[in-house]
C-alpha positions as CSV (number, residue, x, y, z in Angstrom):
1,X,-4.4,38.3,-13.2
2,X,-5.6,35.1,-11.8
3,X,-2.3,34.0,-10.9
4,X,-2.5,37.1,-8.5
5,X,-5.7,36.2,-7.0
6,X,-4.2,32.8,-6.2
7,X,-1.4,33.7,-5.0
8,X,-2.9,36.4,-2.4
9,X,-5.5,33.4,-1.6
10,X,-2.3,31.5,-0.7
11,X,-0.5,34.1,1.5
12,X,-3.9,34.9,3.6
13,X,-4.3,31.1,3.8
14,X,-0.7,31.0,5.5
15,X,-0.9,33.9,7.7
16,X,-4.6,32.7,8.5
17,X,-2.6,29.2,9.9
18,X,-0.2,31.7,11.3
19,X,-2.5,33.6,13.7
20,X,-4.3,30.1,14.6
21,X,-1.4,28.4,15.4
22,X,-0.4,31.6,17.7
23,X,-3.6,31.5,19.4
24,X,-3.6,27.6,20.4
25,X,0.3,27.6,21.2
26,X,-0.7,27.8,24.9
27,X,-3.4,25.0,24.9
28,X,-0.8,23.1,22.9
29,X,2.3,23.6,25.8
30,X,-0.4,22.7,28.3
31,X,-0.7,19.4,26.5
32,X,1.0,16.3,28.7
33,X,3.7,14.4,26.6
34,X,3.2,11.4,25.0
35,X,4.4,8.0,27.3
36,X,6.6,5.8,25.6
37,X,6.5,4.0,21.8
38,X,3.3,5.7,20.3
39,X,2.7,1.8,19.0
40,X,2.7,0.4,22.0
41,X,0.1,2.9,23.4
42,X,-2.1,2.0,20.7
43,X,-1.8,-1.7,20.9
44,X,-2.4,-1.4,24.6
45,X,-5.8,1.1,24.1
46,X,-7.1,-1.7,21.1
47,X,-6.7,-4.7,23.5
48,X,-8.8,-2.5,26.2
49,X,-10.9,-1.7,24.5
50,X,-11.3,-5.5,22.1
51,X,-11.4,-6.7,25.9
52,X,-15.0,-4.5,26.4
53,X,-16.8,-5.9,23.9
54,X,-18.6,-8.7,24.9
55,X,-18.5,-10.9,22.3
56,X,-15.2,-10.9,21.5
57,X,-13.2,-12.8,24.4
58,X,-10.0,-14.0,22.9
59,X,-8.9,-10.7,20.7
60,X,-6.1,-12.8,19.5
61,X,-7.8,-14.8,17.4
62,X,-9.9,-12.4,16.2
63,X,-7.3,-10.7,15.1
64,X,-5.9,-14.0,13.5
65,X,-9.1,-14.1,11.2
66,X,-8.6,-10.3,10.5
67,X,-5.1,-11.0,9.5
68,X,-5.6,-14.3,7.1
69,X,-8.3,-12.6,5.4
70,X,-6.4,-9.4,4.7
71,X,-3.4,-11.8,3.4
72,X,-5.5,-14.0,1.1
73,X,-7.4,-10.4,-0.2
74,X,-4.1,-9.5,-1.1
75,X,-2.4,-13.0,-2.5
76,X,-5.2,-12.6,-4.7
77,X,-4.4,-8.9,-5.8
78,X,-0.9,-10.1,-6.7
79,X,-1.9,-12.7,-8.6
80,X,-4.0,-11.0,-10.9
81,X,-1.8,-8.2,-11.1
82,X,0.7,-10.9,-11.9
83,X,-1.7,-12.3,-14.9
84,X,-2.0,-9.0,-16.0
85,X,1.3,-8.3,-16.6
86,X,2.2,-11.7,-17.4
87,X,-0.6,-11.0,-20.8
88,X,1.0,-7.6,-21.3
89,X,4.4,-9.2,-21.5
90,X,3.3,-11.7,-24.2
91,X,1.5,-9.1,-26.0
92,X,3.8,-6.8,-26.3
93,X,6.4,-10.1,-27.6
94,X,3.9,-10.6,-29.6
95,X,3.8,-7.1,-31.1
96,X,7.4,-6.8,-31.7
97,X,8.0,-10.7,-33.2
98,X,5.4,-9.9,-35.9
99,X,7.1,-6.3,-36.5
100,X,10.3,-8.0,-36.7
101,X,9.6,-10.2,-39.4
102,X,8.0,-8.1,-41.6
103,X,11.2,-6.0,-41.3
104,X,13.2,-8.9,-42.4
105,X,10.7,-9.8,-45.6
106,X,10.9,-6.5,-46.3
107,X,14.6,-6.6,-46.6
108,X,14.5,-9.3,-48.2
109,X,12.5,-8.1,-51.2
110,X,14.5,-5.4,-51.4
111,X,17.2,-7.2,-52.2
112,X,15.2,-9.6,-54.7
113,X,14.2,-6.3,-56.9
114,X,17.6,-4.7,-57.3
């Protein structure tokens, strides 16, 4: 039963896109196309606008400090990431050494009692 319900949700939820999409398809034709890379038009719009604030006069190197903290924030992310595994790794070793050689003591006193 309230498989049905969701289901019929579902279907009024696509034909409500439907008749939205219908209504807006002229505004949406009317719309100009896009000029050239859509990356270059944003790079061009965020050194306009980087170029209107006043106390930013050389965007450039702004955007150097941007970019060398982002890279140390994320040096530092793989390198924990890196310790962590690095731990997990040995752990697990760890696990399966100490396993292993009680399997082998085991076997061994087996043997001894026959």
């Amino acid at each position: 039963m309230i498989e049905l319900i969701f289901i019929i949700i579902l279907v009024l939820s696509f034909i409500g896109l439907g008749v939205i999409l219908f209504r807006r398809m002229p505004d949406l034709v009317k719309l100009p196309e896009p000029a050239g890379d859509l990356r270059k038009v944003v790079i061009l719009r965020v050194k306009e606008k980087a170029k209107g604030f006043p106390g930013i006069r050389n965007y450039e190197l702004y955007l150097q400090k941007i970019l060398s903290k982002f890279r140390v924030l994320t040096m530092k992310t793989e390198n924990k990431t890196g310790g962590w595994l690095e731990k997990l790794r040995q752990k697990q070793n760890k696990n399966n050494g100490s396993h292993n050689d009680s399997y082998w003591e085991e076997l061994k006193k087996a043997k001894d009692g026959k």
